[in-house]
Backbone bond lengths (Angstrom), bond angles and torsions (degrees), N, CA, C in turn:
res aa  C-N    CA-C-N  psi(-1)  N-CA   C-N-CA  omega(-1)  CA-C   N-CA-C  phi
1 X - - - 1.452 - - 1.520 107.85 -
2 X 1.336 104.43 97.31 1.757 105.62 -171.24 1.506 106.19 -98.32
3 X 0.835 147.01 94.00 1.691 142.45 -171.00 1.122 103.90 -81.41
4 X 1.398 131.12 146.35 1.477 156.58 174.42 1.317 121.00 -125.75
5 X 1.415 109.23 100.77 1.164 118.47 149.72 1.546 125.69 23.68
6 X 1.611 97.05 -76.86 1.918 127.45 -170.45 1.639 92.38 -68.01
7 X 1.761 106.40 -47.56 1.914 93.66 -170.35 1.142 110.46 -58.16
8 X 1.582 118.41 -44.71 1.569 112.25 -157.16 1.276 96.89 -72.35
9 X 1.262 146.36 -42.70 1.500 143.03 -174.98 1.286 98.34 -38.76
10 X 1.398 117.64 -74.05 1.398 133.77 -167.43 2.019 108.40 -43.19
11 X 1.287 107.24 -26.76 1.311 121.10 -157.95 1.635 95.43 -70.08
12 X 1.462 92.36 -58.73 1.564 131.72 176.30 1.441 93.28 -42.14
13 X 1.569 143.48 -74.23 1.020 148.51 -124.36 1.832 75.50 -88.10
14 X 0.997 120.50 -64.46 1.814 120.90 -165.02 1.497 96.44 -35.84
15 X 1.797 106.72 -48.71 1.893 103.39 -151.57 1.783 97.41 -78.79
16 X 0.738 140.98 3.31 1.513 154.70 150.38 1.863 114.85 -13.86
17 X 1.602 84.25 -84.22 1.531 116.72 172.96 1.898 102.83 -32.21
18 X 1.558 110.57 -71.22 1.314 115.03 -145.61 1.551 91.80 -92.01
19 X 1.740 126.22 -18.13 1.211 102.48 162.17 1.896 114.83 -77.59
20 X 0.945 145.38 -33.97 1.768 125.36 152.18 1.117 98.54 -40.90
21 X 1.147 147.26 -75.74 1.672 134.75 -159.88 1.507 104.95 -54.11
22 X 1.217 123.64 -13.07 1.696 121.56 166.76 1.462 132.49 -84.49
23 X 1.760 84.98 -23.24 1.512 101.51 177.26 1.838 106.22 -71.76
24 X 1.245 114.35 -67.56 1.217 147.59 174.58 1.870 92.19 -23.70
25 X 1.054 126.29 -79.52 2.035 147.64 158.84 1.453 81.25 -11.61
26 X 1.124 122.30 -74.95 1.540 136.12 -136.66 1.609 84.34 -74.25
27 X 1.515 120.91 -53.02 1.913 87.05 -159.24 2.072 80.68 -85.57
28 X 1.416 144.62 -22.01 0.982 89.51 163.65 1.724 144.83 -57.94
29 X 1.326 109.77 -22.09 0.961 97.88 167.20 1.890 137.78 -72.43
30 X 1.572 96.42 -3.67 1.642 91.49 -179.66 1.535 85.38 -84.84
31 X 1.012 115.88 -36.71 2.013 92.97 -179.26 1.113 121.28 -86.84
32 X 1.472 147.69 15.19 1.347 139.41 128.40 1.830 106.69 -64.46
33 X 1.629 126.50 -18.18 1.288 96.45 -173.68 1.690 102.80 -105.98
34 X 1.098 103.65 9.46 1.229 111.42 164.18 1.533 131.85 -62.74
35 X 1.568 86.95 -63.76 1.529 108.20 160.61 1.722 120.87 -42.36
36 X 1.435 89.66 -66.58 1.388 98.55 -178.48 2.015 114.44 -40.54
37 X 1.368 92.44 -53.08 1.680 91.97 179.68 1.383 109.01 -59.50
38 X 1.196 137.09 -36.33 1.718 149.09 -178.75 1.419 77.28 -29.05
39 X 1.890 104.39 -76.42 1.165 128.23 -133.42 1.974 96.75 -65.45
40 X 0.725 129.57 -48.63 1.620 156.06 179.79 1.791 105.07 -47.56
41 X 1.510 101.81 -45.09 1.730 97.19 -178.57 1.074 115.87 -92.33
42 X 1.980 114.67 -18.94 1.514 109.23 166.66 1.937 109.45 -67.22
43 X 1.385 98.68 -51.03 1.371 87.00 -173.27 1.806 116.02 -47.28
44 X 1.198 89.93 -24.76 2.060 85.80 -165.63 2.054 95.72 -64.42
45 X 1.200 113.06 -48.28 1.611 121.47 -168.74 1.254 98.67 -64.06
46 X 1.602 119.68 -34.54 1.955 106.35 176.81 1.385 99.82 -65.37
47 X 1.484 116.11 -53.60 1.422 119.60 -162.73 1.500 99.80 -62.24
48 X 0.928 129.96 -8.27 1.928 111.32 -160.75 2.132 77.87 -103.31
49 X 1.399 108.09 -57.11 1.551 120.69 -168.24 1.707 97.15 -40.01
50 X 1.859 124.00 -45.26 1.364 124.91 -169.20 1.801 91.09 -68.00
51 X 1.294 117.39 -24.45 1.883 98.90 -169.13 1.152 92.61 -77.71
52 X 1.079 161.12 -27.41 1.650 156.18 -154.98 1.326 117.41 -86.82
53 X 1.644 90.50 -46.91 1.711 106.03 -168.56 1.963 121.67 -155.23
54 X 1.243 125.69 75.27 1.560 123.04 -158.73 1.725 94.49 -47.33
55 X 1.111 106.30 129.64 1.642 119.81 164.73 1.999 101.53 -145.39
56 X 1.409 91.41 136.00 1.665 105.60 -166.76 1.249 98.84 -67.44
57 X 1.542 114.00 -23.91 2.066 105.45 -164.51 2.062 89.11 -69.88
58 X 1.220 132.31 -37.01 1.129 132.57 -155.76 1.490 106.91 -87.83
59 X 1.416 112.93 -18.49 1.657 103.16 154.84 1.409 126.23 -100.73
60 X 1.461 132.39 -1.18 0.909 153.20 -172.76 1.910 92.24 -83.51
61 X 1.429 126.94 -49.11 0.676 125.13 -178.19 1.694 132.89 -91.96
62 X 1.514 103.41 4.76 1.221 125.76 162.72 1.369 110.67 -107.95
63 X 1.083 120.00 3.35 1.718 134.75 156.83 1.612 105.06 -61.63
64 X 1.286 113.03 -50.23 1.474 117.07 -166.44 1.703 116.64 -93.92
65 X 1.143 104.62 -34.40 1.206 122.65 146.96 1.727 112.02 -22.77
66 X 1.497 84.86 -104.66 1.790 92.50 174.95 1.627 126.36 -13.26
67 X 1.763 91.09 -33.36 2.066 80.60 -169.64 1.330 99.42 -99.34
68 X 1.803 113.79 -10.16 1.532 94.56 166.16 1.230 121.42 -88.11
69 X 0.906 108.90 21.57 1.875 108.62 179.31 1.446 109.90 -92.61
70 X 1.412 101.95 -40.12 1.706 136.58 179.89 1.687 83.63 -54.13
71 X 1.046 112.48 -90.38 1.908 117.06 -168.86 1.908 109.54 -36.58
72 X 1.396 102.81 -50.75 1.053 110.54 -179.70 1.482 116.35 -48.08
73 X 1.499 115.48 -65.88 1.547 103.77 153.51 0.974 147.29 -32.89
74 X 1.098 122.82 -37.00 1.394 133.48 177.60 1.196 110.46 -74.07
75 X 1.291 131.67 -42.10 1.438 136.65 178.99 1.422 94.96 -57.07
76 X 1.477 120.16 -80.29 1.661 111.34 174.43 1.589 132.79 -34.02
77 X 1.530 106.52 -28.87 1.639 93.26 162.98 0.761 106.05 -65.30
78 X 1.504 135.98 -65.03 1.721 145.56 -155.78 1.533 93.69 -47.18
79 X 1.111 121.79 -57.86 1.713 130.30 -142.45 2.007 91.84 -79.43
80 X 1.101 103.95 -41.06 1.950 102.59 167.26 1.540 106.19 -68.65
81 X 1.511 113.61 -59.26 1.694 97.57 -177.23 1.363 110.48 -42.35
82 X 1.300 139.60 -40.41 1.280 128.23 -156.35 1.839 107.49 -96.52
83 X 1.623 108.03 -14.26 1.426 111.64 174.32 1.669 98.40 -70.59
84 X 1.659 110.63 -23.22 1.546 92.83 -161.99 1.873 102.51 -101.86
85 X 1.461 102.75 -13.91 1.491 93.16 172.79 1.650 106.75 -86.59
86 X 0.964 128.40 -7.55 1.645 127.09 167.59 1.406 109.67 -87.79
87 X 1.616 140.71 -28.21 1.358 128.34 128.22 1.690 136.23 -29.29
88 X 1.588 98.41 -37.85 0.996 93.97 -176.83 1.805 127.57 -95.76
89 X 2.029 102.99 -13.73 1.278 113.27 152.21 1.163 117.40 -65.75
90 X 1.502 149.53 -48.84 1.161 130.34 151.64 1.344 136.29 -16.67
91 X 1.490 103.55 -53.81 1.820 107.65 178.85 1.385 104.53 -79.69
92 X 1.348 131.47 -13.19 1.576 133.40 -172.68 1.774 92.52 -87.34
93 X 1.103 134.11 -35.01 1.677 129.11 173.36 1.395 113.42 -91.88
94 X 1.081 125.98 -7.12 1.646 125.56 154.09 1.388 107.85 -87.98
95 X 1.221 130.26 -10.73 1.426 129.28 179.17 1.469 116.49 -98.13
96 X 1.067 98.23 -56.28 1.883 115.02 164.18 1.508 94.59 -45.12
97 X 1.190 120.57 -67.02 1.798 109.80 -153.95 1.701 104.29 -73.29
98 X 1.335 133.94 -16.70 1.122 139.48 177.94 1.216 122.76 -77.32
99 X 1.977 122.23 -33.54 1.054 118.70 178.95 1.923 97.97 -127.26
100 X 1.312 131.73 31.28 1.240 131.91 128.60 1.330 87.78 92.66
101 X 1.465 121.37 7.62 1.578 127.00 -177.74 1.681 108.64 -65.91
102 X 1.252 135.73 124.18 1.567 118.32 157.42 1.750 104.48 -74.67
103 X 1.474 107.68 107.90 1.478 124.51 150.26 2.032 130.61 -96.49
104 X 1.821 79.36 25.33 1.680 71.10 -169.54 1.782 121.18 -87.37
105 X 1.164 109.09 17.50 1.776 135.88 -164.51 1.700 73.19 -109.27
106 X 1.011 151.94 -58.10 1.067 150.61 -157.33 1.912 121.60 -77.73
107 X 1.057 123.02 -61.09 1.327 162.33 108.23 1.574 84.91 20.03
108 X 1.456 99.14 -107.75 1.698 110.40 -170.23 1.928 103.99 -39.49
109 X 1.241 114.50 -49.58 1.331 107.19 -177.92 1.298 122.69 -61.19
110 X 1.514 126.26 -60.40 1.255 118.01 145.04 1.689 122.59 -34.00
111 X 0.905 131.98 -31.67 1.678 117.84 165.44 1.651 117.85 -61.09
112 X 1.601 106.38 -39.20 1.649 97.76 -165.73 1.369 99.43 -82.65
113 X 1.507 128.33 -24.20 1.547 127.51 172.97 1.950 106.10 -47.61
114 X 1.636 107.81 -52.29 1.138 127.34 -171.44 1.340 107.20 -46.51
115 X 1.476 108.90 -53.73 1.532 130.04 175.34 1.143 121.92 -61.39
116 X 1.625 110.06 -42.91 1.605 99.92 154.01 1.273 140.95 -70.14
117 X 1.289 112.91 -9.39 1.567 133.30 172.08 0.956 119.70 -78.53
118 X 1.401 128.74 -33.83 1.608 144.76 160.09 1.450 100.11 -61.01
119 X 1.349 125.67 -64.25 1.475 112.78 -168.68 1.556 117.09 -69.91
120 X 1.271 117.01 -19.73 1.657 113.49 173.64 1.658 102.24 -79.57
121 X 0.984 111.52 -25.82 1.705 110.47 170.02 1.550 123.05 -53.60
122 X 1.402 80.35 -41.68 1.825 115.30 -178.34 2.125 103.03 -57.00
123 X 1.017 71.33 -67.45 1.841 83.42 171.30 1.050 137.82 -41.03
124 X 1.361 113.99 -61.21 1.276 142.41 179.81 1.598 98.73 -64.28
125 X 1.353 125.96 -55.27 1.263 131.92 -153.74 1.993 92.21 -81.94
126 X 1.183 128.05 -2.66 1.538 138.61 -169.86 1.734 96.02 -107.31
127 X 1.420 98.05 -47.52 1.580 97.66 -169.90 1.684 101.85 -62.02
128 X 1.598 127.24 -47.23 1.278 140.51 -174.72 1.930 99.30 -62.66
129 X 1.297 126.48 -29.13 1.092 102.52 -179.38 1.621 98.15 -87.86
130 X 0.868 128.40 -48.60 1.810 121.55 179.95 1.508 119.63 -43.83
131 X 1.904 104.31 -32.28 1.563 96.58 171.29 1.409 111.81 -53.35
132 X 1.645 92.90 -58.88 1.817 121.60 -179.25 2.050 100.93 -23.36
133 X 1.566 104.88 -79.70 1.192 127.24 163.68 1.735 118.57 -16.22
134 X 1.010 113.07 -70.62 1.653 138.68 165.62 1.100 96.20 -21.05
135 X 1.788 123.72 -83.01 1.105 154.92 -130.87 1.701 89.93 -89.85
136 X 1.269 130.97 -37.53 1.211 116.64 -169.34 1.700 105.16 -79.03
137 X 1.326 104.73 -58.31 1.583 107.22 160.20 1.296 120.41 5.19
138 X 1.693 98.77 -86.63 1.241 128.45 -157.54 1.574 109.22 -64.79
139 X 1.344 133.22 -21.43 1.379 133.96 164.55 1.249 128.96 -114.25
140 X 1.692 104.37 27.68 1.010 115.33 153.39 1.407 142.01 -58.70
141 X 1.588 118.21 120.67 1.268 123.95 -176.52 1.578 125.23 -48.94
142 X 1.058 137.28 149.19 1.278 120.00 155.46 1.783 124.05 -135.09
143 X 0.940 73.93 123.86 2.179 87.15 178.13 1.634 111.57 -28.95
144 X 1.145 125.92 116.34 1.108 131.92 155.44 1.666 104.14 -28.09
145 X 1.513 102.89 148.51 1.006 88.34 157.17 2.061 128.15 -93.62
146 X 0.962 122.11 174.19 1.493 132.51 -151.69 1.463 127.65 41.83
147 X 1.159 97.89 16.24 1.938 120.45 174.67 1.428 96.91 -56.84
148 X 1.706 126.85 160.49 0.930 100.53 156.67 1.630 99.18 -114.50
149 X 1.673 119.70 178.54 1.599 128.22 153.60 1.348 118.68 11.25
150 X 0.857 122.21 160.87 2.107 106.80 149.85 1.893 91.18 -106.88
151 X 1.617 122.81 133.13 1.260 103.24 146.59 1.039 146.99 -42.26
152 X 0.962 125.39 177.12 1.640 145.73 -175.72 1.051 127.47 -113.79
């Protein structure tokens, strides 16, 4: 195992690429866990508000809740599987170039899994804002008519 200088640079220069694509994972993932907590402290105030007093608007709205939490998760598995298979293409091209192994059948495959893990993240985390979306819509207020504005 003779290491060179020039290879490892070069090694370095490849792992570049998929560490930004790790960065990128990473703040998606602070905003799926962002969301998720949104979603987590409303439910606790319906749930504590239903021990006090049952009112239908407060389960109606932990109805919708519930399935965005469901999506929400899922986006965060997806969005970690693919933080940890882009960890793990990294260590597969520091490993390959160190012991002279061709891992690039490997490498590339683990990338499009990665890529598919990012885009079902992608989805999921689109489908949860349209529920979100939906839901705001739909209990939307509306102004009397000859009301005026509220100031400012």
């Amino acid at each position: 195992m003779n290491l060179q200088l020039t290879d490892m640079g070069h090694v370095i220069q490849l792992a570049i690429a998929p560490v930004f694509l790790l960065t990128g994972v990473c703040t998606n993932l602070m905003v799926l866990t962002n969301r998720l907590a949104r979603i987590i402290d409303r439910s606790r105030v319906l749930e504590d508000r239903l021990d006090i007093a049952w009112q239908d608007a407060y389960m109606d709205e932990l109805d919708v809740l519930y399935p965005r939490w469901h999506l929400i998760n899922y986006a965060i598995a997806l969005s970690t599987a693919c933080g940890l298979l882009i960890c793990l293409i990294i260590a597969l091209l520091f490993l390959g170039d160190t012991t002279n192994v061709s891992l690039d059948q490997y490498i590339a495959g683990l990338f499009v899994i990665a890529m598919l893990c990012l885009i079902g993240s992608f989805v999921y985390l689109l489908r949860e804002i349209f529920v979100a979306s939906k839901t705001l819509r739909s209990r939307r207020h509306v102004r009397p008519r000859g009301s005026p504005p509220a100031a400012n």
